[in-house]
NUNUSE-643214 format. One record per atom (N, C-alpha, C): x, y, z. Coordinates in steps of 0.05 Angstrom, whole numbers, padded with zeros to 5 digits, always signed. Layout:
BEGIN
XYZ
...
END
This chain:
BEGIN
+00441+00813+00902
+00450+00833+00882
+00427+00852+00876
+00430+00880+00883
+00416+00898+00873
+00411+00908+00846
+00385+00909+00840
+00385+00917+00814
+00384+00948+00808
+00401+00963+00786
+00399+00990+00776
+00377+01007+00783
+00378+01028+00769
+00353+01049+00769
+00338+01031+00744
+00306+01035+00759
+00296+01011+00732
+00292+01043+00705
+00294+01022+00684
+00293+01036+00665
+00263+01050+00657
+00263+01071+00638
+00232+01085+00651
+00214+01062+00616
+00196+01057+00633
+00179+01045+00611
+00157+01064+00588
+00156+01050+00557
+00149+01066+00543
+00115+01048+00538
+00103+01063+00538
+00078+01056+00531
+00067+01044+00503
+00056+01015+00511
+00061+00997+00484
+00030+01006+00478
+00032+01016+00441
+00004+01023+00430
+00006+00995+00421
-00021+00981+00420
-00028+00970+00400
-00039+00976+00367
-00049+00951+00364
-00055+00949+00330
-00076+00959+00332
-00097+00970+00354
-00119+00975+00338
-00123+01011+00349
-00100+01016+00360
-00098+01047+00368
-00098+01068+00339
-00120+01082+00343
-00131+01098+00323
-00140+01121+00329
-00139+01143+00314
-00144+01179+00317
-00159+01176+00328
-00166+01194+00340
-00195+01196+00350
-00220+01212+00335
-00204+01226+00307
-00226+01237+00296
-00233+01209+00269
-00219+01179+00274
-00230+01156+00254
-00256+01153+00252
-00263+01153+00233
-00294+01152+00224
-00292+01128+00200
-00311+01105+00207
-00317+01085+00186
-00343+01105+00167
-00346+01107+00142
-00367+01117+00135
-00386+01095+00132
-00411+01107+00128
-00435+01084+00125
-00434+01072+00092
-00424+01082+00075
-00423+01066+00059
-00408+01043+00042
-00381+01047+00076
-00357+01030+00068
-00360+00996+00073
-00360+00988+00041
-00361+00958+00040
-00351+00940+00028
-00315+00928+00043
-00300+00915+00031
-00299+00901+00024
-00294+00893-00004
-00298+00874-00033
-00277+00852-00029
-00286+00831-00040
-00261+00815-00036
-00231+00816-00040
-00223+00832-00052
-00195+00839-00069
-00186+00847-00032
-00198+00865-00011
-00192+00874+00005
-00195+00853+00030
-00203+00838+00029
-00203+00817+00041
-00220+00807+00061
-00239+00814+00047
-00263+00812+00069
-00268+00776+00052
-00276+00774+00076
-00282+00733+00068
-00312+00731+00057
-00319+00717+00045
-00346+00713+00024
-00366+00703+00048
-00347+00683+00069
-00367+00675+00093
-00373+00683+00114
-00377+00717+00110
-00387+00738+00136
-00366+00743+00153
-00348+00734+00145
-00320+00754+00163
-00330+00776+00164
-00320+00799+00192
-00330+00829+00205
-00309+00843+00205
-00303+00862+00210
-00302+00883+00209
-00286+00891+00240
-00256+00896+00252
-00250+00898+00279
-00278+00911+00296
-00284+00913+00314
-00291+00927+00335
-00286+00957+00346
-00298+00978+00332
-00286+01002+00337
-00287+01008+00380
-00308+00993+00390
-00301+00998+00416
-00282+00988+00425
-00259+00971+00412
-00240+00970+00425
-00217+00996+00435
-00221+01004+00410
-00205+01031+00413
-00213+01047+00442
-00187+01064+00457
-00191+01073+00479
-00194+01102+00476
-00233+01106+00482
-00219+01144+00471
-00206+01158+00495
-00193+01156+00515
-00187+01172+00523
-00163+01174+00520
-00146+01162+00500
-00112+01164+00495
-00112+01191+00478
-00100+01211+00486
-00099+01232+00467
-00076+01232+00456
-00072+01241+00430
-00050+01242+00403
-00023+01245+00425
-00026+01263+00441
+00010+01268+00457
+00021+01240+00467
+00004+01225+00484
+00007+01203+00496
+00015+01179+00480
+00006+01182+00446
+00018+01163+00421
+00042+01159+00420
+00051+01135+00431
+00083+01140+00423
+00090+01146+00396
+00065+01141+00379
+00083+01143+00336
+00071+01174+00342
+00071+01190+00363
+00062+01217+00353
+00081+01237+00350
+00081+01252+00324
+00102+01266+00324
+00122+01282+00338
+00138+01285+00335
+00159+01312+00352
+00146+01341+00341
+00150+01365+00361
+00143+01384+00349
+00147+01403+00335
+00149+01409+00319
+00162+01420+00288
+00162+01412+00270
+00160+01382+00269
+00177+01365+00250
+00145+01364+00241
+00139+01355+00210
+00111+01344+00193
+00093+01318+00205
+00074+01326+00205
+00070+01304+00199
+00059+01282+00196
+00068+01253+00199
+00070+01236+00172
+00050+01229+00162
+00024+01237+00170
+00005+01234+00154
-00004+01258+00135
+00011+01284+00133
+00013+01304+00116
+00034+01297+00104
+00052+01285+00102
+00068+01273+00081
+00058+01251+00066
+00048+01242+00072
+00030+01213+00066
+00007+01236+00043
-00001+01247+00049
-00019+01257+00031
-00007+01270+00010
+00010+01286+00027
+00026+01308-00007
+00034+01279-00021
+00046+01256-00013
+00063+01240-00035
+00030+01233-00055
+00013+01228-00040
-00014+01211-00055
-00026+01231-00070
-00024+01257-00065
-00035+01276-00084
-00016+01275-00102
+00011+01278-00109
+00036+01286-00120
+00025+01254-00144
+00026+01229-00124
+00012+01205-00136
-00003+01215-00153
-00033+01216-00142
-00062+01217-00158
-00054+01237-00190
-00040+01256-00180
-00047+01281-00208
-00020+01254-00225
-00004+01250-00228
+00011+01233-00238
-00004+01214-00259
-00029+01190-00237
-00036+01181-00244
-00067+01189-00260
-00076+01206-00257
-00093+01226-00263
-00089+01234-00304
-00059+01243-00295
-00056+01250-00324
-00046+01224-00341
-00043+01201-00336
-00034+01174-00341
-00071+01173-00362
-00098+01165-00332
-00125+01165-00346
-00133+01180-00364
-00121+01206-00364
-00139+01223-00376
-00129+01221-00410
-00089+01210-00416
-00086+01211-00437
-00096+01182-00454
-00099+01165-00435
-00108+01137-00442
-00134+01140-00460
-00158+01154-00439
-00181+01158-00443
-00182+01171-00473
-00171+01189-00472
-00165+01203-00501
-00153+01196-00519
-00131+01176-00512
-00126+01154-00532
-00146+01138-00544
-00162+01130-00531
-00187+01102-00530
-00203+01121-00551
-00210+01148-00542
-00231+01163-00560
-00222+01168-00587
-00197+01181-00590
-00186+01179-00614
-00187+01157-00633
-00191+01135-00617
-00172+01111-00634
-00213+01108-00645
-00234+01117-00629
-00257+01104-00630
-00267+01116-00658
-00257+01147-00651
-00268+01161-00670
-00248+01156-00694
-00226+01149-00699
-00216+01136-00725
-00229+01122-00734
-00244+01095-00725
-00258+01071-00728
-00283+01086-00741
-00301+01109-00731
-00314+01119-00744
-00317+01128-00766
-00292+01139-00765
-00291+01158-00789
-00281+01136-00816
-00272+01118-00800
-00261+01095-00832
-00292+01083-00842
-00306+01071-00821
-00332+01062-00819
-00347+01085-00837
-00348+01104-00839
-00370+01115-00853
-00352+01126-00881
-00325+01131-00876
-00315+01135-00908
-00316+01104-00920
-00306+01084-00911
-00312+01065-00923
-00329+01056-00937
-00358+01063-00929
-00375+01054-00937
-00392+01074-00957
-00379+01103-00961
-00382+01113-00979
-00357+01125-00992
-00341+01109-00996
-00314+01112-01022
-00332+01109-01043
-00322+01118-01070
-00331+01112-01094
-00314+01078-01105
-00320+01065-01125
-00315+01040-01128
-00289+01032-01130
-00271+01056-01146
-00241+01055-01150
-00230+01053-01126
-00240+01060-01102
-00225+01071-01082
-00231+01039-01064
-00253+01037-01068
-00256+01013-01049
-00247+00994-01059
-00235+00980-01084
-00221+00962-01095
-00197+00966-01080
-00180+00981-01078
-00155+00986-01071
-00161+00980-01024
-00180+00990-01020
-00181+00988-00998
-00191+00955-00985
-00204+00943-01010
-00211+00916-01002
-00188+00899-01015
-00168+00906-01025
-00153+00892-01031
-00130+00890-01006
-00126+00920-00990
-00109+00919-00969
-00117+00905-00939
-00148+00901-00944
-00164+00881-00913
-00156+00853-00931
-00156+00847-00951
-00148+00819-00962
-00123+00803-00953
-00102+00832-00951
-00075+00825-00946
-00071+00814-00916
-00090+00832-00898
-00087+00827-00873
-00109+00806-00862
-00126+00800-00879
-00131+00768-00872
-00126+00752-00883
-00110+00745-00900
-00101+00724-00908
-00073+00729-00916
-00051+00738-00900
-00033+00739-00901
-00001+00724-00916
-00021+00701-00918
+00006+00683-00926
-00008+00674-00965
-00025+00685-00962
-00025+00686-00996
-00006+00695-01010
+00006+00689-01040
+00030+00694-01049
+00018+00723-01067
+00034+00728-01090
+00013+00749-01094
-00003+00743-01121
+00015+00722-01131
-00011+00707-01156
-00035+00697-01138
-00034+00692-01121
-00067+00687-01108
-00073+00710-01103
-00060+00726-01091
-00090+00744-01082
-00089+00764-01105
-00079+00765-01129
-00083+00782-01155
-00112+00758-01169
-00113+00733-01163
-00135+00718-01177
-00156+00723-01160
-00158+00726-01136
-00172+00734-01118
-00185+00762-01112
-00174+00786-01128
-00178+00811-01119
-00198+00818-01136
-00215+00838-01110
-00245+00842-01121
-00235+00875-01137
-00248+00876-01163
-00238+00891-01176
-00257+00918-01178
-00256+00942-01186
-00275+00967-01186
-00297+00959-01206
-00293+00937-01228
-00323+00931-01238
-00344+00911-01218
-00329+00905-01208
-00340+00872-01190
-00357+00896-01165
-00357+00917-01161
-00363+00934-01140
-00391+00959-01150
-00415+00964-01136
-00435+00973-01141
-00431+00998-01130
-00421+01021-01144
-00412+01045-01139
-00444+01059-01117
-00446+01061-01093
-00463+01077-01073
-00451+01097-01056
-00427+01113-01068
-00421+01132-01049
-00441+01160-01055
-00456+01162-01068
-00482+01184-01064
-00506+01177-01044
-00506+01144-01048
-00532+01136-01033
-00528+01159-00992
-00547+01165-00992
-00550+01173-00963
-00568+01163-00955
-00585+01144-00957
-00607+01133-00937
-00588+01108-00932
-00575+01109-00906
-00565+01092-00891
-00572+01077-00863
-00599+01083-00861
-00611+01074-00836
-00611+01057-00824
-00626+01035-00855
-00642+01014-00848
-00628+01004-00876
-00621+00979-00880
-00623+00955-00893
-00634+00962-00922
-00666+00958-00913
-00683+00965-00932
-00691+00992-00952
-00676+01010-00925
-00681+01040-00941
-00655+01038-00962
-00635+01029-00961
-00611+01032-00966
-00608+01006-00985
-00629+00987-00995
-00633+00973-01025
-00644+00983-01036
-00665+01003-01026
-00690+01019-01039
-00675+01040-01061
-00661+01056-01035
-00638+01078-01049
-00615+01072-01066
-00604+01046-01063
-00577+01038-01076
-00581+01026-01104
-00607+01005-01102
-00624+00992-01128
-00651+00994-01125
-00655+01021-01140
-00683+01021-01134
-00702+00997-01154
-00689+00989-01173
-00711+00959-01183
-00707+00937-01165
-00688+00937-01149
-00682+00914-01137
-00711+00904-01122
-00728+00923-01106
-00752+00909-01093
-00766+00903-01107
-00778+00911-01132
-00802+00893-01146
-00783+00863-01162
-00765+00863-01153
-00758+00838-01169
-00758+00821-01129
-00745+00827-01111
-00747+00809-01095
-00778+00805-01088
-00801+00817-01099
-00827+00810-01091
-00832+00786-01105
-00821+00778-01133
-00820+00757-01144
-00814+00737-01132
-00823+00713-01124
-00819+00685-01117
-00789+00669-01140
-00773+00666-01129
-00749+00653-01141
-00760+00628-01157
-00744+00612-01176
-00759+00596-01184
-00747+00566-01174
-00726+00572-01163
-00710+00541-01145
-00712+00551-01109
-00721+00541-01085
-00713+00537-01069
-00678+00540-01065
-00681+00557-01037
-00662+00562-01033
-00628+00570-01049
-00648+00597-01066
-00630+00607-01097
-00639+00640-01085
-00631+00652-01065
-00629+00677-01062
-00624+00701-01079
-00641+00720-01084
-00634+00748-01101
-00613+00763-01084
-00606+00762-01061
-00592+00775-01041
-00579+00765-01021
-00550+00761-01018
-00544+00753-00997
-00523+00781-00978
-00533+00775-00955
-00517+00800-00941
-00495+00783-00921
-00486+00803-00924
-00460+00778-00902
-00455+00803-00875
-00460+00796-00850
-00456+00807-00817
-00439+00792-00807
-00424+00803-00781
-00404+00798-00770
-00410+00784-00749
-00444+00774-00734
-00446+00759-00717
-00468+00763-00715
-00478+00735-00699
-00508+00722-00710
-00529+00741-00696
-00516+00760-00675
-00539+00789-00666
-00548+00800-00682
-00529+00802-00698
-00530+00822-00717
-00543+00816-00744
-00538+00791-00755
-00562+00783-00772
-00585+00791-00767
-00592+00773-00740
-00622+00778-00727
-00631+00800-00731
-00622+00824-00723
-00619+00850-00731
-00625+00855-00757
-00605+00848-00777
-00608+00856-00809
-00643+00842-00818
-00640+00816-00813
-00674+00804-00820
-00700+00816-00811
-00697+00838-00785
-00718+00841-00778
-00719+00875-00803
-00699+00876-00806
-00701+00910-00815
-00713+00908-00857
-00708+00878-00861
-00711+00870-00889
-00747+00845-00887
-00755+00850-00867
-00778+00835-00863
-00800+00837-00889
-00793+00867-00889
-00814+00871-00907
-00815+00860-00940
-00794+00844-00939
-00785+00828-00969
-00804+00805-00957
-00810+00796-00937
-00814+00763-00927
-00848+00764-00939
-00863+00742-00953
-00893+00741-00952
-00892+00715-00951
-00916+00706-00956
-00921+00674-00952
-00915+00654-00973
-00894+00662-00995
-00891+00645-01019
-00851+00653-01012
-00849+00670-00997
-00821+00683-00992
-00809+00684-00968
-00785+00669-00966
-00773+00678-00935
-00752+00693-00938
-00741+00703-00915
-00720+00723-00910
-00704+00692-00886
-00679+00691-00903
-00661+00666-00886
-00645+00681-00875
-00637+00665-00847
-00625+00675-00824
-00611+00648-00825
-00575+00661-00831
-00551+00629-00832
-00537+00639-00808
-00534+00627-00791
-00509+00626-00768
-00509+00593-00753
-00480+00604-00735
-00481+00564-00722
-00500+00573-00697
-00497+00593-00685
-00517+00592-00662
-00535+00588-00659
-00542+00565-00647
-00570+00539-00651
-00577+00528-00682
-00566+00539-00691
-00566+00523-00719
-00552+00498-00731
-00550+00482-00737
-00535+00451-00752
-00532+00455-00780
-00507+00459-00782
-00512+00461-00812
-00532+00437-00836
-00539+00421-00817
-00558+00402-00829
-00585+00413-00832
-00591+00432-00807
-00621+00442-00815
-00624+00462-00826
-00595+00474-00830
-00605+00499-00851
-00608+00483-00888
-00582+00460-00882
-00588+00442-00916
-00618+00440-00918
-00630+00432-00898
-00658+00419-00906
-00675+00445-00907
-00676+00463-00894
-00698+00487-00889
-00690+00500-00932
-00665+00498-00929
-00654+00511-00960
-00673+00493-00984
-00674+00470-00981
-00674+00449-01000
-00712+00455-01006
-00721+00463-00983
-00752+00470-00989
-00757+00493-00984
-00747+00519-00984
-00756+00539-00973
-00744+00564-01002
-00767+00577-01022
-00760+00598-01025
-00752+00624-01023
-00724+00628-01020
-00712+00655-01003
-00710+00677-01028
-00720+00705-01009
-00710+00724-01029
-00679+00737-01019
-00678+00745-00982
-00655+00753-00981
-00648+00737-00957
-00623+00721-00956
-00609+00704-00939
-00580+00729-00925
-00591+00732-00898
-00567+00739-00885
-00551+00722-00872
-00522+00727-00864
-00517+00701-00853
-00488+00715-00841
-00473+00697-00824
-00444+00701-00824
-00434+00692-00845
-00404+00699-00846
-00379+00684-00873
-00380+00651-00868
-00373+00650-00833
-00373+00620-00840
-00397+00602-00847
-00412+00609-00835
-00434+00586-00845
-00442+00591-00870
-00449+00621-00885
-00460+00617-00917
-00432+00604-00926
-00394+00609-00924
-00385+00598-00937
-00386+00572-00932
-00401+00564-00917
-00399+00528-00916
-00416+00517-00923
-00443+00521-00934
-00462+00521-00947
-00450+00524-00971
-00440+00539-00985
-00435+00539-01003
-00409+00514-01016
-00401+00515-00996
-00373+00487-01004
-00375+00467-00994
-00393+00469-00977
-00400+00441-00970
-00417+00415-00974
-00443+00446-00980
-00468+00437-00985
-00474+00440-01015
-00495+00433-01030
-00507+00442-01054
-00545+00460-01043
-00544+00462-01021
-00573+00472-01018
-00574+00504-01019
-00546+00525-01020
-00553+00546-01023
-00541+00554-01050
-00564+00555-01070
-00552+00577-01094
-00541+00583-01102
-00542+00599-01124
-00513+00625-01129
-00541+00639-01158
-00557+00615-01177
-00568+00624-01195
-00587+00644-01196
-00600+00655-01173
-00621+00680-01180
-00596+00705-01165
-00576+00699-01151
-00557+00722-01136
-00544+00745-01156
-00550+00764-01144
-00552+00789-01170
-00536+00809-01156
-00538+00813-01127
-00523+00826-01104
-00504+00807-01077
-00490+00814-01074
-00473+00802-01041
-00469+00830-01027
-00489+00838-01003
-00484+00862-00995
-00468+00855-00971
-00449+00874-00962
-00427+00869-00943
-00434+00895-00918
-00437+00884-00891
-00444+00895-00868
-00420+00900-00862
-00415+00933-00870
-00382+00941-00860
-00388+00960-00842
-00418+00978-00843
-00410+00997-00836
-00421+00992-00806
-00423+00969-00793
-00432+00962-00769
-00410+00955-00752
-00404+00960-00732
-00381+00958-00711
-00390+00955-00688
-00370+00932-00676
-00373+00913-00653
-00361+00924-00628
-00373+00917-00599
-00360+00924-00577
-00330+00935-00586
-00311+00926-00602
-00280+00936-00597
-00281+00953-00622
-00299+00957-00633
-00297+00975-00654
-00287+00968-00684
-00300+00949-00676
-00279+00935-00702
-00302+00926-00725
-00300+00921-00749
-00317+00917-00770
-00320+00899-00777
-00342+00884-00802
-00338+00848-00806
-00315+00852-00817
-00302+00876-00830
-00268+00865-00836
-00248+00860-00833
-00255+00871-00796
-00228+00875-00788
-00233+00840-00764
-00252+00839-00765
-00259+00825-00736
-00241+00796-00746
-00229+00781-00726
-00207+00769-00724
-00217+00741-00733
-00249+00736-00716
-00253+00712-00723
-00276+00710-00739
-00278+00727-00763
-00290+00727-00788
-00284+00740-00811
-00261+00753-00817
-00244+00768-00838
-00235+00751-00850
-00228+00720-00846
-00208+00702-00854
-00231+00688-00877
-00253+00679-00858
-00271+00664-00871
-00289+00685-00900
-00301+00708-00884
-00306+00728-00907
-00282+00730-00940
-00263+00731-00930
-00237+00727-00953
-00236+00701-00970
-00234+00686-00949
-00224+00660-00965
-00255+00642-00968
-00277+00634-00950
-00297+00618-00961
-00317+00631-00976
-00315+00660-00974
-00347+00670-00993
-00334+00698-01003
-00321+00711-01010
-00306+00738-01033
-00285+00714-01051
-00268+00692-01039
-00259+00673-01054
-00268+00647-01063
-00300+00645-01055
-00309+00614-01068
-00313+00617-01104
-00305+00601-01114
-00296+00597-01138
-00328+00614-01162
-00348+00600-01156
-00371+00608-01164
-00379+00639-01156
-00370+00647-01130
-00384+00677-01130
-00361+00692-01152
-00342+00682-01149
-00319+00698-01167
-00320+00694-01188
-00327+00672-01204
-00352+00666-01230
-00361+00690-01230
-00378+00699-01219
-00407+00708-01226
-00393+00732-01222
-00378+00747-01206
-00374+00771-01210
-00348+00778-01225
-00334+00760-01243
-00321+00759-01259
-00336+00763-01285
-00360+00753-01288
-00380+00749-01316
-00395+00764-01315
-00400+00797-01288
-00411+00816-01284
-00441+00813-01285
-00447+00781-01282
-00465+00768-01269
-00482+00778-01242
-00466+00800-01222
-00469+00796-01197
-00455+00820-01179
-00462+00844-01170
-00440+00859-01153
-00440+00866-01124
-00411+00865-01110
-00414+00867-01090
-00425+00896-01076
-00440+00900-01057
-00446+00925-01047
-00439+00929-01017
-00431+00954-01010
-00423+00958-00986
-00437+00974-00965
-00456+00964-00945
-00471+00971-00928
-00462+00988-00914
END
């Protein structure tokens, strides 16, 4: 049996048939997401490619008239990119907006006059401690006397410039030696133990050899060695986080309350997300409820014993 006219054969491209104007650049170096293996997997072999196949001879090469598909492939990725382009650019400007709000609350905050900040520390109260009824947080709310009016102060630099400027007697009394161990003239409260570090080095100049400047956080600290360092150590200003001074305070008997005349509050400092010690998630709760609500500071600034100030 004879076989037909044979049929005319089409020329099989392979997988690694490529333009001939392909160019790897020298600085192309695929990351793992792309699938390059961690254990020196390469890269195909560009000599495999045959240069002498020219574009006509491609069977995927176009008909003539017709686009193409790699100019379609681009208009769709440009038509893409500007799409996604204006997607970044409103994001970006979202992110800036939202940063520069954070700013702008950050520095009105911290210079509101005292009426104003009562009302505004009463609405961060609501949102950390949420499930208070409202007879608690009316026994709880820090009121416009309980608050050390500094919306004139402008030396906001430094710590120290900004007790100098806010209470100017305040430094010849912290040069005074306390008369109990661990009974602070000043406690400042920061949103994380960098940031103390920070506040202590900028208040050094309170520290001499009858006087320390205390640094409270858990990081490397036990709340056992700050009991003991407290129990012998005369402090003039103790910085600290919420949780550890409020646990010292309710837990312990080694930190004070009897020489404390100020509680200055680190608001106007903001964290990688932009956020404040009042807003920050995992220290607004504790700031609220173990040290603006421990029974004794609310004593004392109930009996105008004591006022809060806002950094």
């Amino acid at each position: 049996m004879s076989n037909g006219p044979s049929a005319k054969r089409s020329k099989v491209v392979s997988g690694d048939s490529l333009e001939d104007d392909f160019l790897l650049e020298d600085s192309f170096n695929p990351s793992d997401n792309d699938g390059a293996s961690s254990d020196g997997g390469e890269i195909a072999d560009l000599g495999d490619v045959d240069p002498t196949l020219s574009d006509a001879e491609d069977v995927g090469a176009p008909e003539i008239g017709s686009p193409k598909p790699q100019q379609t492939h681009d208009k769709k990725r440009k038509t893409g990119d500007g799409a996604g382009n204006k997607k970044l650019e409103e994001k970006r400007a979202a992110k800036k907006a939202k940063v520069k709000e954070a700013m702008d609350e950050r520095e009105n905050f911290a210079t509101l006059p005292s009426e104003l900040l009562a009302d505004r520390l009463a609405d961060k109260q609501s949102k950390a401690l949420p499930k208070l009824s409202a007879i608690e947080k009316d026994d709880l709310r820090i009121t416009e006397s309980m608050i050390l009016d500094t919306s004139e102060v402008t030396d906001r630099t430094t710590l120290a410039g900004f007790i100098r400027s806010a209470v100017p007697t305040l430094p010849s009394t912290l040069a005074k030696p306390p008369k109990k161990p661990g009974s602070p003239r000043v406690i400042v409260v920061a949103g994380a133990a960098l940031r103390v570090a920070d506040l202590c080095r900028e208040v050094k100049t309170y520290k001499t050899k009858e006087i320390d400047v205390a640094k409270l956080f858990a990081k490397h600290f036990k709340l056992q060695e700050h009991v003991e360092y407290l129990n012998k150590t005369k402090v003039g200003v103790a910085v600290g986080t919420p949780n550890r001074i409020g646990k010292l305070l309710a837990e312990t008997e080694s930190l004070q309350l009897t020489h404390l005349s100020h509680l200055v509050l680190d608001v106007s400092h903001l964290n990688s997300k932009n956020q404040s010690l009042m807003d920050m998630f995992e220290c607004r709760e504790d700031l609220f409820k173990l040290v603006l609500g421990n029974k004794d500071i609310m004593s004392r600034l109930r009996e105008g014993r004591m006022k809060i100030v806002l950094f």
